[in-house]
N, CA, C and O atoms as a GROMACS GRO file, in nm:
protein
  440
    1UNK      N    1   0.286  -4.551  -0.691
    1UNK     CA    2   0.329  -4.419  -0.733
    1UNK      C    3   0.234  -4.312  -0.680
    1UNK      O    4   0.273  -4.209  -0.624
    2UNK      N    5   0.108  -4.344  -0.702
    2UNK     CA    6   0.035  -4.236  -0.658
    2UNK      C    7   0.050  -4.267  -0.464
    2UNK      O    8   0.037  -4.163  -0.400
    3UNK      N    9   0.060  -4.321  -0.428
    3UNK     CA   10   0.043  -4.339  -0.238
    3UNK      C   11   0.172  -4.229  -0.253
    3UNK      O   12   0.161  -4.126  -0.187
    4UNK      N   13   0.273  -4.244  -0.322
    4UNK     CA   14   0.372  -4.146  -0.291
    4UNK      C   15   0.397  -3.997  -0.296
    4UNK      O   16   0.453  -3.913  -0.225
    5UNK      N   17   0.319  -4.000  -0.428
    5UNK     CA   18   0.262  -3.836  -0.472
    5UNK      C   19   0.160  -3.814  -0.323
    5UNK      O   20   0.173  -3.712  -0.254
    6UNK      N   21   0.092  -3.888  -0.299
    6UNK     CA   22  -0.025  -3.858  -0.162
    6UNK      C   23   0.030  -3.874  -0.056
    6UNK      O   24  -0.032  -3.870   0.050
    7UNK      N   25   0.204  -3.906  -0.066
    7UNK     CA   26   0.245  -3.890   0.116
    7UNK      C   27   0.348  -3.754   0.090
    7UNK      O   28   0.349  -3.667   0.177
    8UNK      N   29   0.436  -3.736  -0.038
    8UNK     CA   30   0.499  -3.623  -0.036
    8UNK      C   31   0.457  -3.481  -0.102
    8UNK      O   32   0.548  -3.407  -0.139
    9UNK      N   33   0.373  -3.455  -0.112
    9UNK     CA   34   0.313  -3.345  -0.167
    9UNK      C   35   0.246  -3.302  -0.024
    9UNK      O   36   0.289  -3.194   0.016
   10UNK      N   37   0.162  -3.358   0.050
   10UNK     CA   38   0.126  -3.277   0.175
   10UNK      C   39   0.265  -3.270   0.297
   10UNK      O   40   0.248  -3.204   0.400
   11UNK      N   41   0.361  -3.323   0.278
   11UNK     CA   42   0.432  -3.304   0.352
   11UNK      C   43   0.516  -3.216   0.316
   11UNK      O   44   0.584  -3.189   0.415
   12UNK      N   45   0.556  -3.141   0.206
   12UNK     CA   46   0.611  -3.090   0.164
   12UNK      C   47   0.536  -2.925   0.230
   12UNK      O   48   0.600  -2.840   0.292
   13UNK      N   49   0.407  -2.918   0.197
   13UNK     CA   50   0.343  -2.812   0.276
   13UNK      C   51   0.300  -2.786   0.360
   13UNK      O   52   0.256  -2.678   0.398
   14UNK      N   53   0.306  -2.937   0.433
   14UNK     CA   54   0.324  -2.891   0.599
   14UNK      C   55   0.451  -2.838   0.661
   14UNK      O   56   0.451  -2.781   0.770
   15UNK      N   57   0.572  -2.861   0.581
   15UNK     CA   58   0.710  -2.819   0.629
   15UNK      C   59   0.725  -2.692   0.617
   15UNK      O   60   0.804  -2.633   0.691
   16UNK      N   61   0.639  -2.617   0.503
   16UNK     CA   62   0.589  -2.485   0.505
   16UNK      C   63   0.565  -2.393   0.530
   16UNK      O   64   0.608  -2.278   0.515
   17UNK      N   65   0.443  -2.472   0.599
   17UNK     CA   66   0.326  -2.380   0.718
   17UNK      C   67   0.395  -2.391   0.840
   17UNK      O   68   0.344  -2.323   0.929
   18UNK      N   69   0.527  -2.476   0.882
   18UNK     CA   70   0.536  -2.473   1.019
   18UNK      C   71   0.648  -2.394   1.017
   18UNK      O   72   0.683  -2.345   1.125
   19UNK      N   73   0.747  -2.359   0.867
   19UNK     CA   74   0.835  -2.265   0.912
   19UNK      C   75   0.785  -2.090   0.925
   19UNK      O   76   0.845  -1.996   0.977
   20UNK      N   77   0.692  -2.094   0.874
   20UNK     CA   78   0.580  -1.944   0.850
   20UNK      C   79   0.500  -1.928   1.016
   20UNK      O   80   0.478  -1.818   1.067
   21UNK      N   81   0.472  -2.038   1.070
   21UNK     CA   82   0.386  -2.034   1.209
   21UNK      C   83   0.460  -2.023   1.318
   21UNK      O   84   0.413  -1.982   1.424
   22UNK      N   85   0.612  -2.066   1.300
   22UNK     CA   86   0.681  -2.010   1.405
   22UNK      C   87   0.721  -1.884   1.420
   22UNK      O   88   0.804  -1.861   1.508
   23UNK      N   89   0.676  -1.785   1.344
   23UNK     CA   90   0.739  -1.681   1.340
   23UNK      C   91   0.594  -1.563   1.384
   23UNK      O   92   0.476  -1.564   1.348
   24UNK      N   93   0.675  -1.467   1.478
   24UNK     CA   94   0.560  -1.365   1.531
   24UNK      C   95   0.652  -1.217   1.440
   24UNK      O   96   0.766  -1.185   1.406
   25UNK      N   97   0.515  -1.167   1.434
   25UNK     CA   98   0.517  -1.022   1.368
   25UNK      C   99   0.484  -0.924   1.432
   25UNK      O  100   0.366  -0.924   1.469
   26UNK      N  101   0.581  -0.787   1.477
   26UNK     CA  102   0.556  -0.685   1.558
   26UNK      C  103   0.590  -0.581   1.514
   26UNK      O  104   0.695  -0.576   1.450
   27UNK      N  105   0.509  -0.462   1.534
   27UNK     CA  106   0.524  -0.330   1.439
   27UNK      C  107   0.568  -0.216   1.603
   27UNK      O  108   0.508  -0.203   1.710
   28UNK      N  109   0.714  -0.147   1.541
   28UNK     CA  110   0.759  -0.104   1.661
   28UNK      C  111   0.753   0.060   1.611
   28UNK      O  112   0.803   0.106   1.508
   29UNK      N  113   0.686   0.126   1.702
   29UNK     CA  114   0.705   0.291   1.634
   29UNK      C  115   0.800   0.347   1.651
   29UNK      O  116   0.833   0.347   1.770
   30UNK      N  117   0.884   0.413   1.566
   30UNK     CA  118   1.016   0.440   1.553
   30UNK      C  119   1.038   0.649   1.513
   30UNK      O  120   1.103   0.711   1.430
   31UNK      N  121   0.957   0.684   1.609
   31UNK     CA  122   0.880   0.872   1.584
   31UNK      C  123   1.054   0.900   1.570
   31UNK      O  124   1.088   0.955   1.466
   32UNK      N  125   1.115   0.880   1.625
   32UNK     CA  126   1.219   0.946   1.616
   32UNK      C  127   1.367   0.933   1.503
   32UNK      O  128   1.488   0.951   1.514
   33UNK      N  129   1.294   0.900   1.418
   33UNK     CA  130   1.372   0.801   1.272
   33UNK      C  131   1.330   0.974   1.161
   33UNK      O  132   1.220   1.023   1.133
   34UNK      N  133   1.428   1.007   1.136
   34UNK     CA  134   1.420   1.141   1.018
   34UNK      C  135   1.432   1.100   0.898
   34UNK      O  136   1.339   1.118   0.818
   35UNK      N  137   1.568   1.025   0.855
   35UNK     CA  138   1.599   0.999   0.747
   35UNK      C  139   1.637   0.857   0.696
   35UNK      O  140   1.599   0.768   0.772
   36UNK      N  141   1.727   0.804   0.551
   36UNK     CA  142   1.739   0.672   0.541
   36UNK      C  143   1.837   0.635   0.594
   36UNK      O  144   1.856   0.514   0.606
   37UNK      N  145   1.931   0.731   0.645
   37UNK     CA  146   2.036   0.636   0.757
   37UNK      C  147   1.966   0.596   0.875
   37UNK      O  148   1.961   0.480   0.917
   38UNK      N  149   1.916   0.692   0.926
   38UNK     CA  150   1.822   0.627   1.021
   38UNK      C  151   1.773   0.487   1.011
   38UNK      O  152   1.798   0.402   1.097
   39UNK      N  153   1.700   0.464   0.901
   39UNK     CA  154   1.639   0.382   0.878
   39UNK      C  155   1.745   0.217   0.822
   39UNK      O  156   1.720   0.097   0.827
   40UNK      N  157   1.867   0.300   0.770
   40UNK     CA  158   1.972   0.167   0.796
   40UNK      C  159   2.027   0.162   0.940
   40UNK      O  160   2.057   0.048   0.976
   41UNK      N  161   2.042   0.236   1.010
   41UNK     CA  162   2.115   0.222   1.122
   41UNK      C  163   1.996   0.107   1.236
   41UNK      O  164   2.023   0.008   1.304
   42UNK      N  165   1.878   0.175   1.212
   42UNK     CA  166   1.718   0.077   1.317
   42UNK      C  167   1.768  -0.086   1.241
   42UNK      O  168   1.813  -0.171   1.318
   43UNK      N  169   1.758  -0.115   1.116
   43UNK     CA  170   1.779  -0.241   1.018
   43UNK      C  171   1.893  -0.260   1.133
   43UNK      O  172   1.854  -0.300   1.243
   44UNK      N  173   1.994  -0.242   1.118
   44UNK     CA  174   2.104  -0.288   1.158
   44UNK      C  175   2.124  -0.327   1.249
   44UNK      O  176   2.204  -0.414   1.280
   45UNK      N  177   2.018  -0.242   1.341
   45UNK     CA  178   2.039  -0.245   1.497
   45UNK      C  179   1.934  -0.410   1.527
   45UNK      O  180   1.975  -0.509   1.588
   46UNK      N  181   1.813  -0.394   1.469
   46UNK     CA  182   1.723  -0.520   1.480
   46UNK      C  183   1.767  -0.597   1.417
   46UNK      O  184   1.672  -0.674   1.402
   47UNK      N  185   1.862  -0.643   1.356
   47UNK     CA  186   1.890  -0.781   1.258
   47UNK      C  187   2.022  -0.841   1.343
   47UNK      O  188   2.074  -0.948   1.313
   48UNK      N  189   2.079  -0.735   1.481
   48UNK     CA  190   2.213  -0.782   1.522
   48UNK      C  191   2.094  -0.906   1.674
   48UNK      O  192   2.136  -0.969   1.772
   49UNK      N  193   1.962  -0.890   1.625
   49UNK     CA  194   1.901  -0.934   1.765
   49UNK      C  195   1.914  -1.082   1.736
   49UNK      O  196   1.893  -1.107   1.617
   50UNK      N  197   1.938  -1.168   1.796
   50UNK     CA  198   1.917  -1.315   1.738
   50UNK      C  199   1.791  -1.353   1.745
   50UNK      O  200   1.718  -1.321   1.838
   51UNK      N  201   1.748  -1.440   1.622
   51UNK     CA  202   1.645  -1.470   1.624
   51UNK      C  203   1.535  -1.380   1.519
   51UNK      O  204   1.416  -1.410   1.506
   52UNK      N  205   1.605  -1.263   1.446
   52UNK     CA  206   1.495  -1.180   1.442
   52UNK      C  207   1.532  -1.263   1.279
   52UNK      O  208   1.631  -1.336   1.268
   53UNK      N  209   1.457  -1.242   1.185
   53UNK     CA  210   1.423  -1.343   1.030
   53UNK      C  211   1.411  -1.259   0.938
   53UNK      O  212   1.458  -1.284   0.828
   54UNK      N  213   1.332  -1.114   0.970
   54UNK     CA  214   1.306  -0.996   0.842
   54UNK      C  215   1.259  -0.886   0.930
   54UNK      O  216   1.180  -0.904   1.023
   55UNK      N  217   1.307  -0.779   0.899
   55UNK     CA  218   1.244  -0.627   0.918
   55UNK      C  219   1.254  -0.548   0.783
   55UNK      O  220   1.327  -0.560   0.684
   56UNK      N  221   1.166  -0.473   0.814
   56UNK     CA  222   1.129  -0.362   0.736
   56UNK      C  223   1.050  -0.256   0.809
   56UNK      O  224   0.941  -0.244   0.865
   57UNK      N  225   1.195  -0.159   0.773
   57UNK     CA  226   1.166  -0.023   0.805
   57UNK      C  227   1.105   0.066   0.737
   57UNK      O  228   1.170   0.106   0.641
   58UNK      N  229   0.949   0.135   0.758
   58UNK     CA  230   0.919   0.216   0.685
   58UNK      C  231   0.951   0.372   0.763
   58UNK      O  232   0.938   0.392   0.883
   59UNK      N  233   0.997   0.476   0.660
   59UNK     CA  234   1.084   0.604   0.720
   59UNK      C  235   0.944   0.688   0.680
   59UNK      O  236   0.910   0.775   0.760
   60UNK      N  237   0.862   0.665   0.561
   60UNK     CA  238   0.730   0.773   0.608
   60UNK      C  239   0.640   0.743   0.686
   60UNK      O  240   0.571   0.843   0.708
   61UNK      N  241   0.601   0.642   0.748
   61UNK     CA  242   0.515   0.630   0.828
   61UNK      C  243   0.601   0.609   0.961
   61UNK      O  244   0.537   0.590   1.065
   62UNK      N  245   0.745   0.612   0.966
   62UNK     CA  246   0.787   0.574   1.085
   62UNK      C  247   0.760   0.466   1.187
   62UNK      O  248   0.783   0.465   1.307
   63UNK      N  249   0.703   0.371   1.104
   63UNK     CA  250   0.707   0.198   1.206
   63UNK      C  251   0.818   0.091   1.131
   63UNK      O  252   0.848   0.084   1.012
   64UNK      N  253   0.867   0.012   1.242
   64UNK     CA  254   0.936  -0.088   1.200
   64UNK      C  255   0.896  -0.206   1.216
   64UNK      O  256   0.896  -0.241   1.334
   65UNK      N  257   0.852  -0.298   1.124
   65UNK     CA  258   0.815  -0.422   1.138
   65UNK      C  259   0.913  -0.563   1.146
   65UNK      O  260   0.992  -0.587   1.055
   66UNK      N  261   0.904  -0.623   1.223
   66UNK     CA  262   0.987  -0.709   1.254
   66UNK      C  263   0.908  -0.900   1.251
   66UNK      O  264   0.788  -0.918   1.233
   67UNK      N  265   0.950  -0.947   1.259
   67UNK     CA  266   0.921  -1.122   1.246
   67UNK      C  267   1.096  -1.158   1.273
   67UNK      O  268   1.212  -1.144   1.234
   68UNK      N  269   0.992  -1.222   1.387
   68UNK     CA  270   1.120  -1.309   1.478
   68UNK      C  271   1.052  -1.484   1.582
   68UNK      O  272   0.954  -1.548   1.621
   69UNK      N  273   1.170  -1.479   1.575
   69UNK     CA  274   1.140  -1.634   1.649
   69UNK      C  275   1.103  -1.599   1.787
   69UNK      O  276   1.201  -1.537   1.828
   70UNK      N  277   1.000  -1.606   1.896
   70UNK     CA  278   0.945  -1.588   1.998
   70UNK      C  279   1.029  -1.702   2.072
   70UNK      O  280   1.085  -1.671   2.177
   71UNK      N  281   1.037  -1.784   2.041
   71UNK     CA  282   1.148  -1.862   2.177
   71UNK      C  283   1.300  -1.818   2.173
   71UNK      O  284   1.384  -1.881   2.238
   72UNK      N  285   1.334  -1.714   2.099
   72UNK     CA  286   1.472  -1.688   2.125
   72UNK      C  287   1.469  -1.511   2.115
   72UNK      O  288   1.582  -1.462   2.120
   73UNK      N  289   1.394  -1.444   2.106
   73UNK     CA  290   1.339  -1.324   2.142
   73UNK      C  291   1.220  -1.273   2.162
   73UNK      O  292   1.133  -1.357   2.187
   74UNK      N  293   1.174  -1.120   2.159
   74UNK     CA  294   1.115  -1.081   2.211
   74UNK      C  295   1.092  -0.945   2.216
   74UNK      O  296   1.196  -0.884   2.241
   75UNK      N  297   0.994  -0.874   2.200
   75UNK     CA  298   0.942  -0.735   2.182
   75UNK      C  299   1.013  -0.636   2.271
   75UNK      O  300   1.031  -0.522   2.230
   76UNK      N  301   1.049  -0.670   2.374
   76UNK     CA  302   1.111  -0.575   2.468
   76UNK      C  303   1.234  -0.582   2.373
   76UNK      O  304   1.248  -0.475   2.315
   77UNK      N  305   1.340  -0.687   2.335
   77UNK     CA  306   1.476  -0.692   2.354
   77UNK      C  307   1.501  -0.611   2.174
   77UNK      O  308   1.593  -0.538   2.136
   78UNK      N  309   1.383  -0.661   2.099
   78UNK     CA  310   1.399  -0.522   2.010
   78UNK      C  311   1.382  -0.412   2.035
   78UNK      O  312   1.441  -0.333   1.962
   79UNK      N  313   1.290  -0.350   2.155
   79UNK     CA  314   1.281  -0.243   2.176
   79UNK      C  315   1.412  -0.179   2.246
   79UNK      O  316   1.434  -0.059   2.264
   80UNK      N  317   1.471  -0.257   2.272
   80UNK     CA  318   1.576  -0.234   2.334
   80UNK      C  319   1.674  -0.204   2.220
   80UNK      O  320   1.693  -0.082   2.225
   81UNK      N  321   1.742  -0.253   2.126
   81UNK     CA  322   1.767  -0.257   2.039
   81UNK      C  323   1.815  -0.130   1.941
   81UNK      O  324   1.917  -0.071   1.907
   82UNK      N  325   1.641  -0.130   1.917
   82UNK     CA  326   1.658   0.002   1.882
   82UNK      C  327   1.669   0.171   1.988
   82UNK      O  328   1.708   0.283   1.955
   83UNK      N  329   1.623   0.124   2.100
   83UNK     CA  330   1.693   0.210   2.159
   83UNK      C  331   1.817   0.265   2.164
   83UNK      O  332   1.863   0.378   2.154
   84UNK      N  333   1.872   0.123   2.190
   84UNK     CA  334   1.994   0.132   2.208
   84UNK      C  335   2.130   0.170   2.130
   84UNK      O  336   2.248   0.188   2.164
   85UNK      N  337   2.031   0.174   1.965
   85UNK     CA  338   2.108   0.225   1.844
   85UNK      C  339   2.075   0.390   1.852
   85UNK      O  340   2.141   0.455   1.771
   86UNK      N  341   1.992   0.461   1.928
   86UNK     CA  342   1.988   0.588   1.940
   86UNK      C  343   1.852   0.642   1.922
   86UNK      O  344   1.854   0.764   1.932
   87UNK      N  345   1.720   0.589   1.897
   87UNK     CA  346   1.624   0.593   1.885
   87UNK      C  347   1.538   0.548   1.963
   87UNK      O  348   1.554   0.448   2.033
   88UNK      N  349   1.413   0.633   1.957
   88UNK     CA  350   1.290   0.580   2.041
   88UNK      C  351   1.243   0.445   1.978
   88UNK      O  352   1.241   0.423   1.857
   89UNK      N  353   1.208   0.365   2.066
   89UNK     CA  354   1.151   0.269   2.010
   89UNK      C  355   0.999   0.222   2.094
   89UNK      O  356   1.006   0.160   2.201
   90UNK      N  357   0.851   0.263   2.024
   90UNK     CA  358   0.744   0.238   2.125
   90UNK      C  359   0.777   0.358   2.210
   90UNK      O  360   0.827   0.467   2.181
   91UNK      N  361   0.722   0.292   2.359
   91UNK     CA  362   0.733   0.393   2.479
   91UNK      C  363   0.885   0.416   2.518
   91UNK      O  364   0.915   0.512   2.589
   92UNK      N  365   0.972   0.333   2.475
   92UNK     CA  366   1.124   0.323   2.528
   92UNK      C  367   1.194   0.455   2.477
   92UNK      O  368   1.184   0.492   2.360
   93UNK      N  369   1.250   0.507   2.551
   93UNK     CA  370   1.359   0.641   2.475
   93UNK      C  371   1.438   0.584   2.452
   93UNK      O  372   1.492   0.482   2.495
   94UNK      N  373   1.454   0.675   2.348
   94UNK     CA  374   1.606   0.652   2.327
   94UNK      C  375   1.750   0.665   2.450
   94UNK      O  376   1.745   0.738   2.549
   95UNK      N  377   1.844   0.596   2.422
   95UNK     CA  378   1.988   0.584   2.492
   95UNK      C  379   2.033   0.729   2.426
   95UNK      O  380   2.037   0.794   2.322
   96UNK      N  381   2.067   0.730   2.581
   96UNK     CA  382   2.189   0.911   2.523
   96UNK      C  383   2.310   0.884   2.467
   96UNK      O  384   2.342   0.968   2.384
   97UNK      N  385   2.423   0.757   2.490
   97UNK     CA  386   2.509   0.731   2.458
   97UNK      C  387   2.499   0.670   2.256
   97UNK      O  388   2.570   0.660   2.155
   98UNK      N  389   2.405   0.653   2.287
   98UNK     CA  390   2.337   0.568   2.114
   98UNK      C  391   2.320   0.703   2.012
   98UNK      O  392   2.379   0.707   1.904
   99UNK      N  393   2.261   0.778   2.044
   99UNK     CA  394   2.207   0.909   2.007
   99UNK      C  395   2.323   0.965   2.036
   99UNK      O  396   2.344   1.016   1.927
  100UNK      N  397   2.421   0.996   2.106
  100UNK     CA  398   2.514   1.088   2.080
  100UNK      C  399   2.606   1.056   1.936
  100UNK      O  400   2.637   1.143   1.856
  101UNK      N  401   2.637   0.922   1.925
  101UNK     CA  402   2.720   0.810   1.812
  101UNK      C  403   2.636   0.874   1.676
  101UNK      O  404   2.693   0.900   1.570
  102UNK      N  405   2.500   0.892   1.698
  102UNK     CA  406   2.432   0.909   1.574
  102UNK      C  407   2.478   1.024   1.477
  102UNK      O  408   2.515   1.135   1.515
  103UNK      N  409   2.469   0.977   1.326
  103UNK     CA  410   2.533   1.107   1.270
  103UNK      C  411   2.426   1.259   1.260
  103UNK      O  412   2.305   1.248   1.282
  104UNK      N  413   2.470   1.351   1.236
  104UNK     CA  414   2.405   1.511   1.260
  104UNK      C  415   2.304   1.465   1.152
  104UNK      O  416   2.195   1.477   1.207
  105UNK      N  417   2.287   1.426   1.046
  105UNK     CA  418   2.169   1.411   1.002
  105UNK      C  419   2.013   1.329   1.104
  105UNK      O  420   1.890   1.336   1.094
  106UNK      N  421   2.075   1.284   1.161
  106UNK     CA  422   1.966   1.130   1.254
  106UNK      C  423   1.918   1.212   1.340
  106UNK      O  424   1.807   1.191   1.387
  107UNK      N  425   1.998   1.326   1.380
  107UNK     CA  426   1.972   1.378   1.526
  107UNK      C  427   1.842   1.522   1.553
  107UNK      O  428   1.857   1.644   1.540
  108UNK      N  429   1.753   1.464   1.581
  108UNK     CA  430   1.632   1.535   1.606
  108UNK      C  431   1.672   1.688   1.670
  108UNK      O  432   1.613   1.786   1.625
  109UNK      N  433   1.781   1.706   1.782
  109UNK     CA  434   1.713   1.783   1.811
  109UNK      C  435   1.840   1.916   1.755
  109UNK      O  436   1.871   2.010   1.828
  110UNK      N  437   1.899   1.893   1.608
  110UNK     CA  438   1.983   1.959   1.562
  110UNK      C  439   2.061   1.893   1.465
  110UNK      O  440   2.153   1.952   1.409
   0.00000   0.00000   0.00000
C-alpha cells in the first residue's frame, strides 16, 4: 500500500508540472486599446489563435498577457492577431481594414 501511495502521489505532480512547463508567457503592449470593448475585442482576437490557453487583458496599463503553447504558436502570430483585430500590437500597427470594422468608441483617432 504504501509503494503505491510512493508511486502515485509523485506522479500525479509530475503530470502537473509538465502541463504548466509547456506553456510560454508573453506580455504584448496594446497603446492603442481605449476602452473595455477594446479590451473584449484584443481577448477575442488572441483566443481565435490556436494554441493560445489564457489571456488577460489589462485596459489601464494597456498590456496583454498571453500563455500559449510554443510548438503551435508564437509571438509574432499574436502580434499579428491583434493587429489584425484593429490595434497596435508591440512594434506592429495596426491593420487599416481591422481599425476601420472597429466601433467609434475603439477608435483613437475620433
Amino acid at each position: 500500500m504504501k509503494l503505491l501511495f510512493a508511486l502515485i502521489i509523485p506522479a500525479f505532480l509530475f503530470a502537473g508540472c509538465l502541463k504548466q512547463d509547456g506553456l510560454q508567457t508573453v506580455t504584448v503592449k496594446a497603446k492603442t486599446m481605449v476602452c473595455a470593448t477594446c479590451a473584449k475585442n484584443i481577448e477575442k482576437a488572441v483566443y481565435a489563435v490556436e494554441g493560445v490557453k489564457s489571456v488577460n487583458v489589462d485596459l489601464k496599463t494597456k498590456t496583454v498577457e498571453v500563455k500559449f503553447l510554443p510548438v503551435t504558436t508564437n509571438l509574432q502570430t499574436i502580434e499579428v492577431a491583434i493587429s489584425d483585430a484593429g490595434y497596435d500590437a508591440n512594434d506592429r500597427k495596426r491593420d487599416p481594414a481591422g481599425y476601420d470594422k472597429l466601433d467609434a468608441c475603439c477608435k483613437i483617432d475620433g
